[in-house]
Each structure stands twice: as C-alpha cells, then as structure tokens.
N, C-alpha and C positions, 0 to 999 in steps of 0.2 A: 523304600529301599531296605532291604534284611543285614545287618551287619553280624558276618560270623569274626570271631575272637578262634584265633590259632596259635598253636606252637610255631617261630620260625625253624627253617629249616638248615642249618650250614650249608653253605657250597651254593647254595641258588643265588647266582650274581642278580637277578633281575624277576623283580615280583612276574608273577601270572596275568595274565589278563584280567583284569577288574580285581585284581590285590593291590594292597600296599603294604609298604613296611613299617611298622610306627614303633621302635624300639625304644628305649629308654631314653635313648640321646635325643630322639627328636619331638617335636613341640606336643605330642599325642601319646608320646609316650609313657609306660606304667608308673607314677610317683610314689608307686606299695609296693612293701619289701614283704616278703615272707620271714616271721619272727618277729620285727619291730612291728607291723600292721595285723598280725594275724597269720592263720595258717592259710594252703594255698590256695583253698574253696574260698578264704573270706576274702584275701587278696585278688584274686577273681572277680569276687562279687565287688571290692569294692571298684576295680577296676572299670565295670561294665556301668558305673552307673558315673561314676568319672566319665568314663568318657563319654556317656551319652548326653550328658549335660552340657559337654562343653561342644562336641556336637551341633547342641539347638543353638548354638550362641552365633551372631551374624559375624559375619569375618571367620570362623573360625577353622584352623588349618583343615 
C-alpha cells in the first residue's frame, strides 16, 4: 500500500475516497512543530518516519 502525506485542505467536510484525515488531534497525528523540531523539510521528515513506525505496530490506528 503507497501512503502519500498532503496538505489538508478547508472546507472539505469528508476525506475522498481512500483518504483520511489524521490531524494533529487525532491519535496519527503530527507530534512536530516547525521551530521547536526543526524546519519544515525536517518536520516532514521526521513526521514520515513517525508515522511509518507506528504504522508497523499491531493495533495501530
């Protein structure tokens, strides 16, 4: 399965078909700030590898 990382977009009440939302609130969302973690490439980066880990993990959201 390919997982793309995007911009949300306002106004779109209801992901797309085979999107989700995983904003900051919820259990997948980004734990890196841009400033405190880095700039927005590293935040990024560290984001992708965050999540891919918790990804592999059994149970996870």
């Amino acid at each position: 399965m390919e997982i793309t990382i995007g911009k949300a977009q306002r106004g779109l009440s209801d992901p797309l078909p085979g999107q989700a939302y995983v904003g900051r609130p919820t259990a997948l969302g980004n734990p890196f700030a841009i400033g405190r973690d880095g700039s927005r490439a590293e935040v990024i980066q560290l984001y992708r590898a965050w999540l891919w880990q918790n990804l592999q993990q059994p149970g996870s959201p």
